[in-house]
C-alpha positions, 0 to 999 in steps of 0.5 A, spaced: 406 524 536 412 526 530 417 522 529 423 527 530 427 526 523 434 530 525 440 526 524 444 524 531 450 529 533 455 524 532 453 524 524 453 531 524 459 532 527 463 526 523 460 528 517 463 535 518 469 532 520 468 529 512 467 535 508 473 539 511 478 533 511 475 532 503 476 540 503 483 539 506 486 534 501 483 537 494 487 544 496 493 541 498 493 537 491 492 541 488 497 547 491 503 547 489 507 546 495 513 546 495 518 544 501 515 543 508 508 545 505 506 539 502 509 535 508 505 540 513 498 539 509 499 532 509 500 531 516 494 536 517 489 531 513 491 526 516 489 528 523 483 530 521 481 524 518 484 521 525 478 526 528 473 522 523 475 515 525 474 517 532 468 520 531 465 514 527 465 511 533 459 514 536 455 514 530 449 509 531 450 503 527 445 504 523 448 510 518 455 507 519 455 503 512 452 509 508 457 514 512 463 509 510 461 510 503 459 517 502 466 518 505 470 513 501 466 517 495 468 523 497 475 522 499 478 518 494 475 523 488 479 528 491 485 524 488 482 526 481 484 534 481 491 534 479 496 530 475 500 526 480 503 530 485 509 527 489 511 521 484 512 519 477 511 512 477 505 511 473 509 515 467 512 509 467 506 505 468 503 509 462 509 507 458 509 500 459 502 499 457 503 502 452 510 498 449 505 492 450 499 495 446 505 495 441 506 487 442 512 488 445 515 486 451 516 491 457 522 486 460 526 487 453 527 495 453 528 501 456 524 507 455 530 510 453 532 505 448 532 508 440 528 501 438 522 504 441 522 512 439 516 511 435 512 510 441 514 516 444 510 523 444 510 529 447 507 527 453 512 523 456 517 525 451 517 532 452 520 536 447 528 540 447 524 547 449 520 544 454 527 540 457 532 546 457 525 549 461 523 544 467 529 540 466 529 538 474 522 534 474 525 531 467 530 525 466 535 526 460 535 520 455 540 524 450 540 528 444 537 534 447 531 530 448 528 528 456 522 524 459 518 525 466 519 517 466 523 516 472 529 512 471 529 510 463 536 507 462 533 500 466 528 495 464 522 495 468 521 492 474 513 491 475 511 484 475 506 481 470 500 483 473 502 490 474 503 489 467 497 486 464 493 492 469 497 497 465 496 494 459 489 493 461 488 501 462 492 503 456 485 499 451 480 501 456 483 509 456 481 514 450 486 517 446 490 523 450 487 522 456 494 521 460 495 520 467 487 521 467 486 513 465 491 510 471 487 515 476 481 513 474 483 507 474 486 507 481 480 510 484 475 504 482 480 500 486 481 504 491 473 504 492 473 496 491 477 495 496 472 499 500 466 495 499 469 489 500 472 491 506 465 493 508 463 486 506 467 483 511 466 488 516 459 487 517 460 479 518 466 479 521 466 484 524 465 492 525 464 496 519 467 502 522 473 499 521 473 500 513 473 508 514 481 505 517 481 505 509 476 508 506 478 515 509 485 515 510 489 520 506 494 515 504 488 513 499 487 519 494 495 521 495 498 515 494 493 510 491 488 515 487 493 521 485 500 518 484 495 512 481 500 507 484 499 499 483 499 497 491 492 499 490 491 493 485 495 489 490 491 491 497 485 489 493 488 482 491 490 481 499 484 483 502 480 479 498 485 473 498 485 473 506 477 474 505 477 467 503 481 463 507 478 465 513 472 462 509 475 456 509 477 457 500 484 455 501 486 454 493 481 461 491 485 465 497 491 462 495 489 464 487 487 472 490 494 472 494 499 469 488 496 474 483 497 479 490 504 478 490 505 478 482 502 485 482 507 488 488 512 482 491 511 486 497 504 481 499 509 475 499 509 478 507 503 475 508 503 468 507 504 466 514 498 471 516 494 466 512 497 459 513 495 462 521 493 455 526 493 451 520 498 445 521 495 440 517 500 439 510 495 439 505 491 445 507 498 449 507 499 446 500 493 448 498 494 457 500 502 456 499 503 452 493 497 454 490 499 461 490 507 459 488 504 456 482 499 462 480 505 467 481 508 463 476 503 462 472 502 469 471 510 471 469 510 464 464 506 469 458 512 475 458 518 469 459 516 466 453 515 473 449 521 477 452 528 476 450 531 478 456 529 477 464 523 479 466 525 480 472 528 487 469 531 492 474 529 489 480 536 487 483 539 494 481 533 497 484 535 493 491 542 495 491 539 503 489 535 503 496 540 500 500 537 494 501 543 489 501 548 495 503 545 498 510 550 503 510 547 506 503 541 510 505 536 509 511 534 502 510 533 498 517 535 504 520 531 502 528 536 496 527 541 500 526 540 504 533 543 497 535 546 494 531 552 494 526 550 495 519 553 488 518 549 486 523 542 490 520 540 485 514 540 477 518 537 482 523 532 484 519 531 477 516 531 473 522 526 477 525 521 477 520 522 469 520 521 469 527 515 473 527 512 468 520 513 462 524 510 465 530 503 468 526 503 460 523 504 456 529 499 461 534 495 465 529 488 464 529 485 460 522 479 466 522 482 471 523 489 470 518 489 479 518 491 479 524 497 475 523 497 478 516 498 485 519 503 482 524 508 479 519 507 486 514 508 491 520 513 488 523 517 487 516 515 495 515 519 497 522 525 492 520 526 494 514 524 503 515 522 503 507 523 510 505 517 510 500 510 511 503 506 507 498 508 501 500 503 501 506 497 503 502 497 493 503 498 496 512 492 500 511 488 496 509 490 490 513 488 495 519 482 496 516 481 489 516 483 487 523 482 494 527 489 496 530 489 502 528 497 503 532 499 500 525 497 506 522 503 510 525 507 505 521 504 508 515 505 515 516 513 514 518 513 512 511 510 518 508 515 522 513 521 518 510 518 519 504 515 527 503 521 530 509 527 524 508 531 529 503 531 534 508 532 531 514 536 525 512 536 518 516 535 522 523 528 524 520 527 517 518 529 514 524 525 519 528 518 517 524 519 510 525 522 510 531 515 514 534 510 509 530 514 502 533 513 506 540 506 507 539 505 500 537 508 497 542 504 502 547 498 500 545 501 492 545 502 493 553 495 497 554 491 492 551 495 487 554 493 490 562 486 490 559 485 483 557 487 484 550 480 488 549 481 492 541 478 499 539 471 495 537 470 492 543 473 485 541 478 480 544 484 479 543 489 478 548 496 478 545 502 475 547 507 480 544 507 485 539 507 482 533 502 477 535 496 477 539 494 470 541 488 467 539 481 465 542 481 459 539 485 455 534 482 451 528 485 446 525 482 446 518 
């Protein structure tokens, strides 16, 4: 009797999907569209990649690992075909490796600052004849001469392991490679986070869930193509809340203090990874151990900087409307109810309730599930009008599969790619949909008994929080 060798129909069928989302992503990156294209062409590959997620899921167990991989692969190599795309960031990425490789400190001067002229080249300091010709994508720093870094009268504003990863790419990168080593280097990170998610899974879990990262388009774009550093710091977070859910307090409290001194942003997580812990000294253990790591990580630069090593991080705040509602379109679904006054304590308060909820009730072998509570509720309250923030949410969904979340990830690339044109309703609108869509699904699998998308139980009691099964008090 032969034994028939054809691949199932659900891995046919998820394979295709694969190759026309890797088609879609390599011609919209390396198109150069403008206005509504490139918003169109994102919004495309990521229904793709929502038909490929779906189909995954009827694929037999046994060719899901290496269809995650061989996706992950394929996908993330996609960033690699064009410098970056909607972000110049990693110019200045690029530069502060280099101001350190010169033995300076990057909190100490600006990029426009004369003191380091003899660092500069035509890359990032294109010369007068390029400047007078594409002086729009360029910022001007005086005497006829421009950069492509953006904001170059501040100081940086990237933390110390940010720092010591642009430093870290800057030795390891051939000479005139460009943005090419920043991409590089992303890409690994990117696959890191893949093939950790991927060992998690299969003891945790269900390993379709790493394809909620592995093949997300926000991935190549944002993590891979723009080679921004949040990839570093998902990497941090995931492997961080990893380990406390094994019980190892002071390594996880390591991984997430080096998270937070990588992009600040997984200070959010703390509470997802102090869940159903009571016990003072466990708490010490992840909170204090993780406080000490991040100051540990600055002391180097405080003693060679000059100046602050906080950089232009208030300016930054202030520039984004983060202390001025009224400003931009930050809290802008607050604002919906309240008065702008009103939308920062709003914010604030809000975050701290659903914190000490996710500490109180959350589940000590889960902690992603409180993590991806505190981060998504935080992203909803403060409406961030750029999408690379939520590569941390994505793969935080990855980690506990709800995938409603990743709707909270789209509105920011909707508020990023379309914000300019359609203002704060536009805004509004994305993230107004995406808390709908979150909630919906809160409701739904609340009816159901709290079933998840894999099958597993997780009742929920609100739609931050989904209480746990059990609680151990480690």
């Amino acid at each position: 009797m032969t034994r028939d060798r054809r691949l199932p129909l659900p891995v046919v069928v998820t394979t295709l999907l694969l190759s026309l989302l890797t088609a879609s992503l390599v011609l919209l990156l390396r198109a150069d569209a403008h206005g509504t294209g490139f918003p169109a062409g994102y919004t495309g590959a990521w229904a793709v990649f929502a038909a490929a997620a779906a189909a995954l899921r009827r694929v037999p167990r046994r060719h899901v690992v290496p269809l995650v991989l061989a996706g992950a692969v394929a996908v993330t190599a996609t960033g690699l075909v064009a410098a970056p795309r909607t972000s110049t960031d990693s110019y200045r990425y690029a530069w502060d490796g280099r101001v350190q490789a010169s033995g300076v400190s990057p909190y100490d001067h600006a990029p426009a600052d004369p003191a380091l002229a003899g660092l500069r080249d035509d890359w990032l300091f294109p010369s007068a004849a390029v400047c007078g010709r594409d002086g729009a994508a360029l910022a001007p720093i005086g005497d006829g001469r421009c950069t492509r870094i953006n904001r170059p009268a501040v100081h940086t504003i990237y933390p110390p392991v940010a720092e010591g990863w642009f430093l870290l790419v800057q030795a390891l990168s051939p000479d005139g490679v460009r943005h090419k080593g920043l991409q590089a280097g992303a890409a690994f990170l990117a696959l890191a986070v893949s093939g950790l998610l991927l060992g998690v899974m299969r003891r945790r879990g269900d390993p379709r869930r790493a394809a909620l990262w592995a093949w997300c388009p926000a991935v190549p774009v944002e993590a891979v193509n723009n080679a921004h550093v949040d990839v570093l710091a998902a990497l941090l977070s995931v492997g961080a809340l990893a380990l406390v859910a094994r019980r190892r307090h002071v390594t996880g409290g390591v991984l997430l203090g080096l998270a937070v001194a990588a992009k600040l942003l997984p200070a959010v997580l703390l509470p997802g990874a102090l869940s159903g812990i009571r016990r003072p000294r466990t708490v010490a253990a992840v909170a204090l151990t993780a406080a000490a790591t991040v100051a540990l990580t600055y002391l180097p630069y405080v003693l060679l900087s000059d100046g602050s090593v906080l950089g232009y991080l208030s300016g930054y705040a202030r520039e984004e409307g983060y202390d001025d509602a009224g400003a931009g379109g930050r809290y802008a679904l607050l604002r919906l109810v309240l008065p702008d006054a009103w939308a920062l304590p709003a914010a604030l308060l809000g975050t701290a309730a659903v914190s000490a909820a996710v500490w109180w009730r959350g589940d000590p072998e889960r902690p992603w599930h409180g993590a991806l509570s505190t981060a998504g509720t935080t992203f909803l309250l403060l409406t961030p009008g750029y999408s690379w923030y939520a590569l941390l949410l994505v793969a935080l969904v990855a980690l506990d599969g709800r995938w409603e979340w990743l709707g909270v990830a789209l509105a920011g690339a909707v508020a990023y790619l379309a914000g300019p044109v359609t203002g704060t309703v536009g805004v509004t609108a994305a993230y107004g949909a995406a808390g709908g869509v979150v909630c919906a699904m809160w409701w739904t699998r609340r009816r159901s008994g709290g079933r998840t998308s894999d099958g597993a139980s997780a009742p929920a009691s609100s739609p931050a929080l989904s209480a746990p099964r059990r609680r151990v008090d480690p």
